[in-house]
N, C-alpha and C positions, 0 to 999 in steps of 0.2 A: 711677208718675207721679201717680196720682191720690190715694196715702197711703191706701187703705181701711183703717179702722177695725179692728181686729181685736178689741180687749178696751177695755173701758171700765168705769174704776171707778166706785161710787155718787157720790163726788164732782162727778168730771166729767159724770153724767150730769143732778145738780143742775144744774153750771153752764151743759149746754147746753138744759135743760128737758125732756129726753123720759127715756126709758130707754134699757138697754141694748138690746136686743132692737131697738128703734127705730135705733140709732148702730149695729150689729156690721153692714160690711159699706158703709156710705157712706163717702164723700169725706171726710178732713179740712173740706177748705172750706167745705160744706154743713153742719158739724156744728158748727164755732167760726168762725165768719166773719173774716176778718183781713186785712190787706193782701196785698199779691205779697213784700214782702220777709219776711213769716214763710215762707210758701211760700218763697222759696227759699234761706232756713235752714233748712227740711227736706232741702228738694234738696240743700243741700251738706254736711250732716251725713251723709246718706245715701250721696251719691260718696265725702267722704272719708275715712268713720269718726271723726271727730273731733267729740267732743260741744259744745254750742253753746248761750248763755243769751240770748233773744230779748226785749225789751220793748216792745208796741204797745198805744199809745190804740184804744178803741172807737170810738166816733160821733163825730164834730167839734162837739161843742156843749158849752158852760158845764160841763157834768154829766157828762162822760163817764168810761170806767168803762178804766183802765189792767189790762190782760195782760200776763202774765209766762210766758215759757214756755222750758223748759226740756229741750233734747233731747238724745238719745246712742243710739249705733248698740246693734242686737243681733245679737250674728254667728252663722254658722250653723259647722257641726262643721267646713268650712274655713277660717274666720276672716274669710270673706266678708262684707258686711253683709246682712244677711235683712231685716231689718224696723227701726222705729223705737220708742223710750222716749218719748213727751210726757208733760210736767208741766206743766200749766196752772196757776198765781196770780192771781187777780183782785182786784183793790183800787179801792176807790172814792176816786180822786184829791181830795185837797183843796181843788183847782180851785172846787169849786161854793162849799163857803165863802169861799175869798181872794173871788169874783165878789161873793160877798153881801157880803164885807164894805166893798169899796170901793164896792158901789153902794150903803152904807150910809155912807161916811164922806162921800161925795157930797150924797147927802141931807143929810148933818149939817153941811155947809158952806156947803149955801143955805138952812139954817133956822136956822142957828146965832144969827143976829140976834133968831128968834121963840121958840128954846127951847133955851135955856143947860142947863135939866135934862135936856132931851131928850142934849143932847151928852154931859153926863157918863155917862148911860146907855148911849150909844153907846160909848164907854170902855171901860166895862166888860162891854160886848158882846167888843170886843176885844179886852179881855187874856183873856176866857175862848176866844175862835178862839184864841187865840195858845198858852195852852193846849192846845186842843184838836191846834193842828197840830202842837204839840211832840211830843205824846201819839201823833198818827199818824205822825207822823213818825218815831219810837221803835219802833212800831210794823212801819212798813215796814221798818226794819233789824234787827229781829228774825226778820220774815219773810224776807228777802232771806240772811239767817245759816241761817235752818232750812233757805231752799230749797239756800242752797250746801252744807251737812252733808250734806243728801240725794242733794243730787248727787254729793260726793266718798265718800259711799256706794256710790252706785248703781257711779259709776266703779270702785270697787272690786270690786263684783257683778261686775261685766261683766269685771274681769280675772283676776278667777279665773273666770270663766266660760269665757274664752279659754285662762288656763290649761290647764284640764280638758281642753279638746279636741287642747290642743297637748302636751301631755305627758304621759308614759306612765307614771312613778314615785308611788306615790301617796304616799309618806313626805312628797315636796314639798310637795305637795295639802292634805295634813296641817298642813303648818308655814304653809302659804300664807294655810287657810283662818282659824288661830287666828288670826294676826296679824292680820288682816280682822277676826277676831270681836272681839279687841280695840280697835282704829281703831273702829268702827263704836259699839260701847256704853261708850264710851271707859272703860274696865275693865280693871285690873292684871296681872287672869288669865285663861284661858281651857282650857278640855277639850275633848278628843271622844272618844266611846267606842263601841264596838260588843259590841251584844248577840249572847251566844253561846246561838244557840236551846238546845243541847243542855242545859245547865245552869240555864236563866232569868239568868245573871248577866249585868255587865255588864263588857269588858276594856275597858282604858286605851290609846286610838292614839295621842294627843299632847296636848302642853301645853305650857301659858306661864305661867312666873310663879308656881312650885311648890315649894315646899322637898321636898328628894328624897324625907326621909321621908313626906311627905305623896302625894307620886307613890308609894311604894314602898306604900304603905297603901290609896291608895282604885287598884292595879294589876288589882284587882276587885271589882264591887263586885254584892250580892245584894239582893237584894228585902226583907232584914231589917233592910239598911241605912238610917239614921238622916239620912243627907247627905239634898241635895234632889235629886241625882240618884235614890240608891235609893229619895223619894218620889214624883218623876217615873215612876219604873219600876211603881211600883205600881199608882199611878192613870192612868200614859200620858197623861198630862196638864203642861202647864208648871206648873213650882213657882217662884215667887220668896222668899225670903227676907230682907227689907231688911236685917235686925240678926241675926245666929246667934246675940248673947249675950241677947236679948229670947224666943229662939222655944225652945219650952216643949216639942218635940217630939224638941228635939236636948241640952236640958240633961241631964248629967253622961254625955256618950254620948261614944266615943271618936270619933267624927267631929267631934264640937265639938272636941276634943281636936288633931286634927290640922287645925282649918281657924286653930286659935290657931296653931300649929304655922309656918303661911305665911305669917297675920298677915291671913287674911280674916274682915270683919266681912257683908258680904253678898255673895249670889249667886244665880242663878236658874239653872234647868236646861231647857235643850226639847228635848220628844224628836225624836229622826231617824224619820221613816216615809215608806215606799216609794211610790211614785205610786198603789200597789193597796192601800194601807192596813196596811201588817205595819209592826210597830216593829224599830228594823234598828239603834237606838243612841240616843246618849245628848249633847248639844252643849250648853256651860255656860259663862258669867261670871262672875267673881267680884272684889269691890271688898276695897281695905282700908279701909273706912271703908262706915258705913250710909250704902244707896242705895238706891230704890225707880226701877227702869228705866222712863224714860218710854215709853208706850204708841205715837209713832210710833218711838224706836228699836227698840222688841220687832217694829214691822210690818217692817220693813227686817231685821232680823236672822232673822225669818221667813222671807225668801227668801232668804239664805244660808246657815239650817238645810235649806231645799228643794236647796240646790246640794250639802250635805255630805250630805244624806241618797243623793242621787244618787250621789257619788262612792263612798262607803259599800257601797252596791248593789253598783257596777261593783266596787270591792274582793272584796265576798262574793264575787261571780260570778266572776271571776277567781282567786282561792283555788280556787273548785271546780273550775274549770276545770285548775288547776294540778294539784291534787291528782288529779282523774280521768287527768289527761295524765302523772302521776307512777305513777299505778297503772298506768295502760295499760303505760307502758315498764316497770314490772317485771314483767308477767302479761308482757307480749310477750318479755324476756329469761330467766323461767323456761320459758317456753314454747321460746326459740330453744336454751336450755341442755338440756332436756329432748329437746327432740329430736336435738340433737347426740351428745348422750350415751347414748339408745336402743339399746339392741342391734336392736328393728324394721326395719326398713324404713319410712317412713314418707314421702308425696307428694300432692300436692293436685293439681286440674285448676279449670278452670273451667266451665261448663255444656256446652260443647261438646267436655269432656275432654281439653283442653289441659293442657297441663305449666302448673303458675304455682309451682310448690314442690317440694323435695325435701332430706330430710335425708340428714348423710355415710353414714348407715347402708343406705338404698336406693342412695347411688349406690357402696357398695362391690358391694351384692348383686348390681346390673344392672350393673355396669361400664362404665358411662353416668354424665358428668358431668354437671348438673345444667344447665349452660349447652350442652349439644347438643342436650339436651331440651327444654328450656324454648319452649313454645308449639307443639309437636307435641304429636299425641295419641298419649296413652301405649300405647293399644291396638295403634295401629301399629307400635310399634316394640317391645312385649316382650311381646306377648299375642296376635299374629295367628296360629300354626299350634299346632296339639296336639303334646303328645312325639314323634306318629305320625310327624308331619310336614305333615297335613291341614291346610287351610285353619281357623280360626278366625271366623268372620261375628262382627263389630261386634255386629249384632242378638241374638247367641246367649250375648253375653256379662255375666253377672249382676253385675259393677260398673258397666257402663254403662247398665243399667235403669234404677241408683239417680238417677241426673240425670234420667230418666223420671218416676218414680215416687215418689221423693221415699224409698222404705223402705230402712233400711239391710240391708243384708247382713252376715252376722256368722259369722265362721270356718267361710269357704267354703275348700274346698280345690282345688286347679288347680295349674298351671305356669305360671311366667316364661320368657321369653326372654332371656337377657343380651348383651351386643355380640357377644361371640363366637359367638354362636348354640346354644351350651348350652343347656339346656333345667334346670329345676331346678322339684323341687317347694315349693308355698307353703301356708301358712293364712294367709287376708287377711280384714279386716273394711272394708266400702265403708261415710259417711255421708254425709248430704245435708250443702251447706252452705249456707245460706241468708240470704239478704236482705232484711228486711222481707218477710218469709212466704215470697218466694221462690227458688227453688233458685237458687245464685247458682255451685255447683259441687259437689266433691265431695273428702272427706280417705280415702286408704288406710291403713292398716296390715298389714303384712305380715310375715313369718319365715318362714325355709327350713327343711322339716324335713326336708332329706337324712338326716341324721343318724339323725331320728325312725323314718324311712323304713327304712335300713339297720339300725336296731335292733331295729325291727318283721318285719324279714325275717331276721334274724341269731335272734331271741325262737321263730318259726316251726319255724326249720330244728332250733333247739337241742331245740324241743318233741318234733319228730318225734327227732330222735337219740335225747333220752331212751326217749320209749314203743319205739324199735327197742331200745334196752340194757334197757330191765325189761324188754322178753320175752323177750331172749335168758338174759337171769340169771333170768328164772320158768324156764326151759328148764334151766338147769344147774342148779337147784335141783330141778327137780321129780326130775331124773336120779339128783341125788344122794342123794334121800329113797327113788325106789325101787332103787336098788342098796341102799343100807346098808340099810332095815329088812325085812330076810331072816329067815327062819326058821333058819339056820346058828347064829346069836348069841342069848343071851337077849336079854329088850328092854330090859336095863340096858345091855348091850354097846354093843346098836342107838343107845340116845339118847346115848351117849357119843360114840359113833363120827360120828353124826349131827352133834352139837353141834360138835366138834372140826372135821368138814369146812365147815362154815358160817359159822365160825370163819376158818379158811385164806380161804374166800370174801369174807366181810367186810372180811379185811385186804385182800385187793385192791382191794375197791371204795372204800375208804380214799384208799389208794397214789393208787387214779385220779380223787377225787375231789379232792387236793391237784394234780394236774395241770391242773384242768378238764374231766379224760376225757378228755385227749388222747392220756396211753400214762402209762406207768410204768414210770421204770427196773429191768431186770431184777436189781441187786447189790439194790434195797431190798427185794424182792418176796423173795428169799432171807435178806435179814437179816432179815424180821420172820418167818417162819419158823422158824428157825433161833435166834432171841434167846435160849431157852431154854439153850442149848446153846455159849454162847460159851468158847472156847477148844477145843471140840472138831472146829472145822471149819475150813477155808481155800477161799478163793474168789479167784478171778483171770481180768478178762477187761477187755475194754475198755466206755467207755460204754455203753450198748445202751437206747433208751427202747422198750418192746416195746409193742404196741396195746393198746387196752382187752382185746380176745379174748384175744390171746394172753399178756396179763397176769394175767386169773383162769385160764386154764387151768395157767400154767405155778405160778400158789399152789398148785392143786392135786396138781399135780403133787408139787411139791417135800415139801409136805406130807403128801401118801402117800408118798415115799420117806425121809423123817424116822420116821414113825410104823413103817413097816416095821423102818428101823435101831434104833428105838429097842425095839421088839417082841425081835426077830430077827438084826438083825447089829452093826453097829461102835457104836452108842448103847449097846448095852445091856448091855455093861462097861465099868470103869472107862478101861481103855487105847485103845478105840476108838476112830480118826478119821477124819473124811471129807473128800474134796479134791474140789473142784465147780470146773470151769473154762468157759472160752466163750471164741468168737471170731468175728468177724466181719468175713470178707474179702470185696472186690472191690464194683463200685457197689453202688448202690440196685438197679437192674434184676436185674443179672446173678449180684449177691451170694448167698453162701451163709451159712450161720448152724450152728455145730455148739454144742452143749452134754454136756458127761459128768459122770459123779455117780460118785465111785470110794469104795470103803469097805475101813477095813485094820484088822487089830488087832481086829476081835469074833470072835466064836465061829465053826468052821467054818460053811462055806457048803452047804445042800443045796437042791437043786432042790423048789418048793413042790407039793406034790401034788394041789393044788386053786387055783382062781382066784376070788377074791372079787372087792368091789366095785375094792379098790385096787389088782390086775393088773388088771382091768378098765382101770382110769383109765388106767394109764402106760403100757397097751399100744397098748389099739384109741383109746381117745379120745384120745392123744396122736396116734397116725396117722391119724386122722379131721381134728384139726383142724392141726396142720404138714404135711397129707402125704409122709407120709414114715414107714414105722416104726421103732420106736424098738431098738435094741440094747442087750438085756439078758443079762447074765456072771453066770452063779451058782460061781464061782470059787472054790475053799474058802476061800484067804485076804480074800477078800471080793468084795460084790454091787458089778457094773457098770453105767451104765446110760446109752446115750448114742446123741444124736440130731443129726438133718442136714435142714436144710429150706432152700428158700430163704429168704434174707435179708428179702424183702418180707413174706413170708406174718407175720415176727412181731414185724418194726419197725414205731415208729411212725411218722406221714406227717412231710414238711417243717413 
């Protein structure tokens, strides 16, 4: 109600005699004295945002000094009115001459009788006021032209001012504000441009009054540029150019080039800079025809470079915001792809270990959907008892430290609980998650390694099997090194005999190691034997996979009853043959197992009159390890040899 002063230019503070300093903060009516109806053209510009041109005499005397004033609202970011624009004009009314002059033509009419020359002087006193008030008179409507320019200025300021607050598009902004720039320096063309830090150059947001090629040409423009913007840029400073064909700066430069191109003869450039001082762009005029911008239109287009430079700002600020809000949602949909996609387990809590997260990957693991969980603590519900069964304590648990203590945990090994009450083992990694320093929660990672687990004990058990198989094959080796190297044979005999048994061994351990060591069928353990000798034997029996054990014993076997034949009976002429059969009746448990080895067609048969390493083998160590001994026919028409054990003792398991 009382109008305080807020800003006051050097002008006004001539016209009201003091300073600013003295005026920031009194009363209008203290500061330019005036009637009640200026006052309440303030007051009704102010209720009703409607701007208003006010005329009041000063003193009521002969001399007095006519005010002109000139208001309009300033709205705040709702469109409210905030505050007020005054324009104050002072002129010294004519009044005190017209007074002189008639108290002059007065005089000259009661002396006129005493001085004729006096009158003609008088005369010509008056056609020079007559003059003189033409002269002011021309005057005041030049003023009265400049204050209304300023004013459908200012009106213009104040609507793109409202503009900007009321609309969101800055393209508009753009178009809104050239047109303005042209209104105001009544000028053909207009630019705006914004500086791309990254490059020093300067891009092109809009324009008026362009031939395309000339847009398409200054689309950016550098600091080597020759226009008056790229010497604006250099110096951050305003450039004007009245005449581009007089300026010595721009001759035979391709910017001359294209400012003929539009058919501009001058322009000026000002730069855009931010309330804190950074150059943010680039705002320009341009005539067809030499112009030199007068110095109150440059003050006026000065605060509508302050309004584009603002807009500009919010632009930049808004790009980065754009673009940060565009990175966010791809880092948050690699992130939501990444975790979907996980083989992990993967879940988050909040500081008091609350569910707030969970990828499909943990909720196949826990078999727990994500919305049964979500805001329970996850402790409770897949981590409170050991595989035992035992309770679990909260406190004893090393991913909930991590909300403690802030340190991650990193492939801890433990147990989950799943809905079903399953228990399974994991390797999990806990981190902090934090907020402005602090711990705001916590992310898991986990995987089951049943698998790893069962591998790990599967790698154990195979370990021990083996070291049990190499000792028991150092056992038949050591066996079979002191039976054959005897003093009976030379030691040519011996390493042959030796090689040849090691030989038969080897190929079992072969046979059993294309199984896995699980067994080896008995027909292959006799054809690799026997391969030597194809067509001279027949074999017939049913599948039979025999154990590791009773797979080398039986190589052995067969292989001293080969070498025998082949020494001694049906091998060792042309006509000899041997028929090898087997069968295996009745279960697993109960089953029996026979095998016979018949020899026909070699030299008679005689009883051996000594027993080396190879009776050795096929008597006692065949009944040692089938129990059962073995039935041996020394037949003249040929050697028999045939055995009976249970079936378990030399199959192999399911």
């Amino acid at each position: 109600e009382a109008h305080l002063i807020h800003y006051a230019n050097a002008a006004f503070c001539r016209l009201a005699g003091t300073s600013q300093q003295a005026l920031t903060g009194r009363p209008f009516a203290e500061a330019m004295p005036q009637g009640d109806s200026c006052l309440a053209v303030l007051d009704r510009v102010y209720r009703t945002g409607e701007a208003e041109i006010h005329g009041e005499s000063g003193e009521p005397d002969p001399h007095s000094v006519f005010r002109s004033y000139a208001v309009w609202p300033l709205p705040d970011k709702t469109g409210r009115t905030a505050g007020l624009a005054i324009q104050v004009t002072e002129t010294e009314k004519f009044h005190r001459n017209a007074n002189e002059l008639t108290e002059a033509l007065l005089l000259s009419s009661v002396r006129q009788h005493e001085n004729a020359e006096a009158a003609e002087n008088l005369n010509g006193m008056l056609r020079m006021e007559i003059t003189h008030r033409r002269r002011m008179e021309d005057a005041l409507r030049e003023s009265e032209a400049r204050l209304a320019k300023e004013l459908a200025a200012m009106q213009s300021l104040q609507r793109v001012s409202t503009f900007m607050i009321r609309k969101g598009g800055p393209d508009a902004l753009y178009q809104r504000i050239m047109d303005t720039a042209v209104a105001m320096m009544g000028s053909d063309a207009a630019s705006m441009q914004v500086l791309d830090e990254g490059d020093a150059r300067l891009r092109l947001l809009a324009w008026r009054g362009f031939h395309p090629d000339s847009a398409k040409f200054w689309q950016q423009v550098s600091l080597e540029s020759e226009s008056s913007c790229g010497a604006a840029l250099r110096s951050q400073r305003r450039i004007v150019v009245p005449d581009v064909e007089t300026c010595a700066a721009m001759a035979n430069t391709q910017d001359l080039e294209f400012y003929r191109k539009s058919g501009f003869r001058a322009v000026q450039s000002t730069p855009l800079v931010s309330r804190d001082g950074r150059l943010l762009g680039m705002i320009s005029t341009h005539w067809r025809a030499p112009h030199q911008p007068a110095n109150d239109d440059l003050r006026l287009f000065d605060v509508l470079a302050r309004q584009a430079a603002d807009l500009v700002e919010r632009g930049l600020s808004d790009e980065a915001q754009a673009r940060m809000e565009e990175q966010r949602q791809r880092a948050l949909a690699f992130d939501e792809a990444v975790m979907a996609n996980m083989s992990e387990g993967l879940y988050t809590t909040d500081r008091h270990g609350l569910v707030t997260s969970m990828n499909p990957a943990a909720e196949t693991l826990f078999g727990w959907r994500f919305e049964e969980l979500k805001g329970l603590r996850m402790h409770d519900m897949t981590h409170h008892r050991r595989p035992d069964g035992s309770p679990y304590p909260a406190e004893e648990c090393a991913g909930l430290h991590v909300l403690e203590t802030g340190e991650a945990v990193i492939d801890q090994e433990d147990f989950f609980i799943r809905k079903d009450g399953s228990v399974f083992p994991v390797v999990y990694s806990a981190s902090p998650l934090r907020d402005r320093g602090a711990i705001a929660g916590k992310v898991v990672i986990f995987h089951d390694i049943t698998e790893r687990k069962q591998a790990s004990d599967r790698e154990r058990a195979l370990a021990g099997e083996l070291a049990h198989r190499n000792r028991n094959l150092l056992t038949v080796i050591q066996a079979i090194v002191a039976r054959t190297l005897t003093d009976q044979h030379t030691p040519a005999e011996n390493r042959l005999a030796l090689m040849h048994r090691l030989e038969a061994l080897a190929r079992s351990q072969k046979i059993l190691e294309s199984g896995g060591f699980e067994g080896a069928p008995l027909a292959e353990v006799i054809r690799l034997e026997l391969e030597s000798f194809t067509g001279r034997y027949q074999m017939a029996g049913p599948d039979l996979a025999l154990n590791p054990k009773a797979a080398q014993t039986f190589a052995l076997l067969v292989h001293e009853l080969a070498t025998n034949a082949t020494k001694h009976g049906a091998l060792s002429n042309p006509g000899g043959r041997i028929a090898i059969d087997w069968s295996a009746e009745g279960g697993d448990d109960g089953g029996r197992f026979k095998f016979r080895w018949r020899e026909r067609g070699g030299p008679p048969v005689l009883p051996p009159n000594r027993k080396g390493f190879g009776r050795v083998l096929i008597e006692k160590v065949a009944a040692q390890e089938f129990g059962a001994a073995p039935r041996i026919g020394f037949a003249p028409e040929g050697l028999s040899y045939e055995i009976e054990t249970p079936l378990p003792v030399v199959a192999a398991g399911p």
